[in-house]
N, C-alpha and C positions, 0 to 999 in steps of 0.2 A: 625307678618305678616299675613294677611287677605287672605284668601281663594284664591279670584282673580288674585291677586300678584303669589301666589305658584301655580295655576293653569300657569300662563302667562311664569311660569321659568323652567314649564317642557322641557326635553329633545325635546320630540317626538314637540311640540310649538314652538321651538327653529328651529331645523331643517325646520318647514313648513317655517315661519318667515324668513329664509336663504334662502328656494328654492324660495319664492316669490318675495323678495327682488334682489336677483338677476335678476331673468325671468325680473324685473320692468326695472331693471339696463340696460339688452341691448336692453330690448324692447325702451328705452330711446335712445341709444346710438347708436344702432343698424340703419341702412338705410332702414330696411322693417325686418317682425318677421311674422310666421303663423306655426297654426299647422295643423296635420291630424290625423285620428281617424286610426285603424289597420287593415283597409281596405283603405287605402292611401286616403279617401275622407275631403276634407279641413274644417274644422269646425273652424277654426279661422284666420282675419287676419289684421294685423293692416292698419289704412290708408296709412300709407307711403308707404306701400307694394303695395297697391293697385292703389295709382298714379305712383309708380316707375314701375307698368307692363302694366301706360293704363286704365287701371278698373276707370267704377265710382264711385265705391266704394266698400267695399268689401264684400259687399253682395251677389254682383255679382261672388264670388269666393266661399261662402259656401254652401257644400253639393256639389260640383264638384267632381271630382278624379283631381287628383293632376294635371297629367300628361295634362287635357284638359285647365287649365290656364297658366299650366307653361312645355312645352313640353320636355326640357332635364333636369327636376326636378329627382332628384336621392331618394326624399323621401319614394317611397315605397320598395326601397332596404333598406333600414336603418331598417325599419319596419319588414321589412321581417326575415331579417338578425339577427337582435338585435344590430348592428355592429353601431360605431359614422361615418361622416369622418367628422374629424375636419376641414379642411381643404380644403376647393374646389372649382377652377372657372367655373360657368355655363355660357351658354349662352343663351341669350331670344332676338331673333332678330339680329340686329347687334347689341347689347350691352353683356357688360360681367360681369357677378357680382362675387365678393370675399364670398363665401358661408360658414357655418358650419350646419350640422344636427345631433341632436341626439337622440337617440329614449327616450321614456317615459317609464315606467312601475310601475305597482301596485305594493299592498303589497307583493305581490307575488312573485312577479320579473318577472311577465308576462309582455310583450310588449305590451302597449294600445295603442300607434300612436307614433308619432315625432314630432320634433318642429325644424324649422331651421332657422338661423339668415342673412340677408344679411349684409356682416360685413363692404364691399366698393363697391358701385355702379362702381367703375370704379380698375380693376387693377394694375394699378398705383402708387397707392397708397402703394401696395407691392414693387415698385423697389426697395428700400431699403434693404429690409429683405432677396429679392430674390439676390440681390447683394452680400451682408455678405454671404449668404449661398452658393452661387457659389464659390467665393473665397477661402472660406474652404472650398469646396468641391476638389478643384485645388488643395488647397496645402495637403489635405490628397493623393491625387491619387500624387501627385509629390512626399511626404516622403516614400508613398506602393514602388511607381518603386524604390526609390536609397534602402529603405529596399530591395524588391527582387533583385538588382543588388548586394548588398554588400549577399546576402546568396548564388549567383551564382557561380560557380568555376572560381578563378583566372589563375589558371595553367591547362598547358599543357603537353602534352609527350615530345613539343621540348623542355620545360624548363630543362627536366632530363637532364642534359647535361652529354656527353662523349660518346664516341664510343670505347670501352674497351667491352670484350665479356661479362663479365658482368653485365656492363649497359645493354647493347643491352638484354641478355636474361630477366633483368627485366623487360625493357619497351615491349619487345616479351609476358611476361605471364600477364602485367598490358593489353596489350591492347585486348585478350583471355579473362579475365575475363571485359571488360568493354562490349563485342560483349554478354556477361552474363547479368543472374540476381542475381547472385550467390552468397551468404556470402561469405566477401575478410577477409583474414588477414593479416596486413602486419608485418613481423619480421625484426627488424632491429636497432643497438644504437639507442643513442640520438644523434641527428642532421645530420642522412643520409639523409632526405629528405624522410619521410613517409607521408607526410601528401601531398608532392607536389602529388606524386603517386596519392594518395587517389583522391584526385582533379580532376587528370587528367583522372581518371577512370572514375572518374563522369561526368566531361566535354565529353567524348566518348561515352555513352553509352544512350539509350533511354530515359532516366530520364534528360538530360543535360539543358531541362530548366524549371526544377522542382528545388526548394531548396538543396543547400550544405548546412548542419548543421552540424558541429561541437565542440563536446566538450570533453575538456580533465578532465576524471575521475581523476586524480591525481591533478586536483588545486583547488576541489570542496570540502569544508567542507561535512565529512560521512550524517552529519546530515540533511544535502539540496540536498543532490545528487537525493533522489526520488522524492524529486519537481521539480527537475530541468529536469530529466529525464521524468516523468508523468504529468507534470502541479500541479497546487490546484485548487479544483470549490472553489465557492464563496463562504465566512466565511468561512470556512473549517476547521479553526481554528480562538483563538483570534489574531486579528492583521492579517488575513488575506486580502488579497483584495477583495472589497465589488462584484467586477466581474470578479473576479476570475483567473488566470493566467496559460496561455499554455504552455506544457511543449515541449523539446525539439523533443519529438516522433511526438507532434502536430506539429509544427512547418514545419518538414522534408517532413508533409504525402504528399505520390507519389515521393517523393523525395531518397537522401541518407543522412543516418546517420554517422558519422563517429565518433566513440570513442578512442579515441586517451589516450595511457595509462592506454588500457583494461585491464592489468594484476593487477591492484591496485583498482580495482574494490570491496567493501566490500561485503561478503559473502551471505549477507540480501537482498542486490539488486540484485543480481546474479541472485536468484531464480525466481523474479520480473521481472525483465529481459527477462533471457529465456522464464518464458511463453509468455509472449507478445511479443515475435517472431515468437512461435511456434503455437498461437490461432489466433495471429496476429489481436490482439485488447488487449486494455489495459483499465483501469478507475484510473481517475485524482485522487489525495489525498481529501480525503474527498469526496468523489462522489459517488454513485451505479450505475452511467452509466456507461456503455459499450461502449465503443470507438471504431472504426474499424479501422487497423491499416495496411499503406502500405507506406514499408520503404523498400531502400536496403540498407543493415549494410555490412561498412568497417572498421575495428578495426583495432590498430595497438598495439604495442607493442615492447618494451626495454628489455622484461623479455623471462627467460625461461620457456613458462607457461606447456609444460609438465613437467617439475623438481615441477612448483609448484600444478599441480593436485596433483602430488606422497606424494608434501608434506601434503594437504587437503585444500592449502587457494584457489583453484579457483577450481571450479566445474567441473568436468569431462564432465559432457553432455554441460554443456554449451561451452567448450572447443570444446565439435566435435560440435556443430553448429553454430561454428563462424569459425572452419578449414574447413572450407569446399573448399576454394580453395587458401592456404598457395603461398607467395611471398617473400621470401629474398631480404632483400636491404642488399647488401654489403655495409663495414663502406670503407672509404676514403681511409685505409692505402690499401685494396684488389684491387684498381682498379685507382693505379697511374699513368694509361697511360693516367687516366682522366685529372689531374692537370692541365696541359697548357690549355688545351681547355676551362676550369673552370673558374679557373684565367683570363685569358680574358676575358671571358663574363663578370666577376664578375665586374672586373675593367671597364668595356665600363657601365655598370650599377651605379658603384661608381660616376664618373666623368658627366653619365647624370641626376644623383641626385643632386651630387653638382655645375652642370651648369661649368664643367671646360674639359680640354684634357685626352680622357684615360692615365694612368701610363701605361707606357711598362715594364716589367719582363727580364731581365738580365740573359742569361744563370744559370749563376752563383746563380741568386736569386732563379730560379726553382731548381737548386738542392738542395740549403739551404731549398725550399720549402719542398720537396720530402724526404729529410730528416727527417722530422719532421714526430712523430707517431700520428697527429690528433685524439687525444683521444673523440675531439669534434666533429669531419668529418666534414663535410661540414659549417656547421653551425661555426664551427671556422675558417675555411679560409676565410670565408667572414667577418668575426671578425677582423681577423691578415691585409688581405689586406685594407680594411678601413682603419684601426689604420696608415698603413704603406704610405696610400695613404694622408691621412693626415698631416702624420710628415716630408715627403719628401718635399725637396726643387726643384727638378727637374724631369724630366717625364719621367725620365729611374732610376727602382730600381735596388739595390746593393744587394750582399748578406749581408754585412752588413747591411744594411737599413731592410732588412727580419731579418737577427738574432738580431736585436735590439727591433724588436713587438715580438719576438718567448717566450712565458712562460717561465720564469727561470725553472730548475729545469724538466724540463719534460723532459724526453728520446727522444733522436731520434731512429730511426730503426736503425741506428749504433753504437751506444751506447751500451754496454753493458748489462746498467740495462734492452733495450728494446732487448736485442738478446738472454738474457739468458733464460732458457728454464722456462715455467711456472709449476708445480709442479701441477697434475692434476689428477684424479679418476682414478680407473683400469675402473671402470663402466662407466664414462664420456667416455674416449678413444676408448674403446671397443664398445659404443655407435655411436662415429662418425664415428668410422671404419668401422660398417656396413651402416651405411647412405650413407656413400660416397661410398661403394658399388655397395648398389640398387639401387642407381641416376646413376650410372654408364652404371649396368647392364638393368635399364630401356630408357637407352638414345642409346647403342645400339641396344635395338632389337625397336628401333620408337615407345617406347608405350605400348609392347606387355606385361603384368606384367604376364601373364602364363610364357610367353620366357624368360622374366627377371630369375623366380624362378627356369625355366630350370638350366638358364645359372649358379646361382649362386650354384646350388646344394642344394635346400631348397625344403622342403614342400609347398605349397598355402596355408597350413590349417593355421597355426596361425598368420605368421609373411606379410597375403595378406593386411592386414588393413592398416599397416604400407607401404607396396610398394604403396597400392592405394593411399596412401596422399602422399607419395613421386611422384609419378606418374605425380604430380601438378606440384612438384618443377623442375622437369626434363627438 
């Protein structure tokens, strides 16, 4: 190969050869092309430009400043700036031209002028492009609202149904902490309705049209649970996503979090956790940013998570910064004067799903009901009445038609196996017996937990930490 040739296959040859051949392309292609120097004054520009503003030629346009041939010309921002706009419709009289500018620069990377291309004398010629893009523009803002309508809170406080003192003192301390900003937790089986709570705290309270986010720690592989709660930046790992993915704290921000089967939370995240409650910013996996974080956290839980501080698998401090303002849902079998009221709604619920008459309840079916120890609470009554709403022939249930969906084999509160006594800790018992105490003795004297410790014959010194979080529950 001869000198010429290896000269003609250089890189830096190649690249001129590119920028040339293009500049040619839309100088071709283009409806008018000119550039300016880095003092915005026009030193080039083609004929077509020059009849499409008027000009006799364009001679008449070099050595001008830009702005005295073409008055809302944006090229000495470009200049100025170093900045492109791809994109732009000016206007020159009544007419309106489809514009691009980009600035120029040396070896350097210093900015020597611009160069900008008229790409359609006539706008128009976008309605197309401006069409597609509207459209998608419609249907991403239509998917945002049903996304933010589906992270809004469903539920209510009237959804807690019943009027048993019970209900009533929960929905009394849920609606106390929603007038908060205060970390909730809520204690209670599975399927009392904690999470309706949660909701409805949210839906009450100054956050209410900020995102409900909700996720339960117990159906999250250990191994994804810090992405899920943190997000990943981008590549963050192999196989990550190329832009990266928000995590549930992002999601929530200005909002409420709800963690639902906070007790099952592994030990690693705990600590992850807590601080990013207590710094109140967190950084995604894989990231060095610092994220600013503003979330109210409502937890719930199945478990006894003091028994499991004592035992080491849930963290002590993070335990008192998520008790900060404790809420008992009693399970189903404590507040049976709820049943009927239940039951009806449930079934007027049943019957407007499946587009037919509510089933009416039978004396006799509510005691068949009320008998039953709802190991499942709530969550299975509306189990059992389905099942029963569907197998009936007729709009008035039996007790037989209830004790026909009723679980083989499980006790009633009559039953023996459920009246016999359960075999329990001297320390458990001894433990409830002061609880139910100092809820006692804080509910007579209004609050007062000095009067409380009068009344009970106690010191304030050790056992006040303990009234102050009862204090909650009272």
């Amino acid at each position: 190969m001869d000198n010429t040739t290896d000269q003609a296959g250089r890189p830096d040859d190649i690249h001129r050869q590119a920028v040339q051949t293009l500049f040619s392309l839309f100088d071709s292609i283009c409806e008018g092309a000119m550039t300016v120097d880095r003092d915005a004054r026009i030193v080039w520009m083609n004929e077509k430009y020059a009849t499409l503003l008027g000009l006799e030629n364009m001679e008449a346009a070099v050595g001008r400043e830009v702005e005295e041939v073409i008055p809302n010309s944006l090229m000495r921002q470009v200049v100025q700036e170093g900045r492109p706009i791809l994109l732009d419709i000016m206007q020159f009289g009544e007419r309106w031209f489809v514009v691009t500018r980009l600035p120029l620069r040396d070896e350097s990377g210093a900015v020597t002028g611009a160069v900008g291309f008229v790409l359609y004398d006539r706008p128009d010629y976008l309605k197309p492009l401006v069409s597609k893009f509207t459209t998608l523009q419609s249907e991403l803002a239509r998917a945002q609202k049903e996304l933010a309508k589906h992270r809004r809170a469903k539920y209510s406080f009237s959804q807690f149904v019943g009027s048993s003192s019970a209900t009533l003192d929960v929905k009394r301390h849920a609606r106390r902490a929603a007038g908060l900003d205060a970390t909730v937790i809520l204690f209670g089986e599975t399927g009392t309705g904690k999470e309706l709570i949660a909701q409805a705290i949210h839906a009450a309270s100054a956050r209410a049209d900020r995102p409900f986010v909700g996720i339960n720690v117990a159906a999250i592989p250990e191994t994804l649970l810090e992405a899920e709660f943190f997000g990943v930046a981008p590549r963050a790992y192999t196989g990550a996503d190329a832009k990266g993915r928000p995590g549930k704290l992002a999601i929530a921000d200005g909002g409420t979090l709800f963690l639902d089967e906070v007790g099952d939370m592994p030990l690693s995240l705990q600590v992850k956790l807590l601080r990013a409650l207590q710094e109140k910013e967190f950084e995604p996996v894989g990231s060095n940013e610092v994220r600013r974080l503003d979330v109210r956290v409502i937890s719930a839980t199945s478990h006894d998570l003091e028994r499991r501080v004592a035992e080491g698998t849930f963290r002590a401090d993070l335990f008192y910064r998520l008790n900060v303002m404790p809420i008992v849902i009693p399970p189903l079998r404590e507040r049976l004067s709820d049943l009927p009221l239940l039951a009806e709604v449930m079934l007027e619920q049943i019957a407007v799903s499946a587009g037919g008459i509510p089933c009416e309840l039978s004396p006799e079916a509510l005691d068949a009901l009320a008998a039953h120890a709802w190991p499942g609470n709530v969550r299975e009554l509306r189990n059992v009445l389905e099942r029963v709403s569907a197998l009936s022939d007729g709009p008035r249930l039996t007790a037989s038609d209830v004790r026909g969906v009723l679980p083989a084999g499980t006790p009633g509160r009559g039953d023996p196996a459920a009246s016999s006594p359960t075999v329990r800790t001297l320390a458990a018992a001894t433990g409830d017996a002061e609880r139910d105490a100092i809820c006692r003795a804080i509910r007579a004297t209004g609050g007062n937990k000095s009067e409380a410790a009068r009344l009970l014959g106690i010191s304030r010194a050790k056992p006040y930490d303990k009234i102050a979080r009862l204090g909650a529950m009272s």
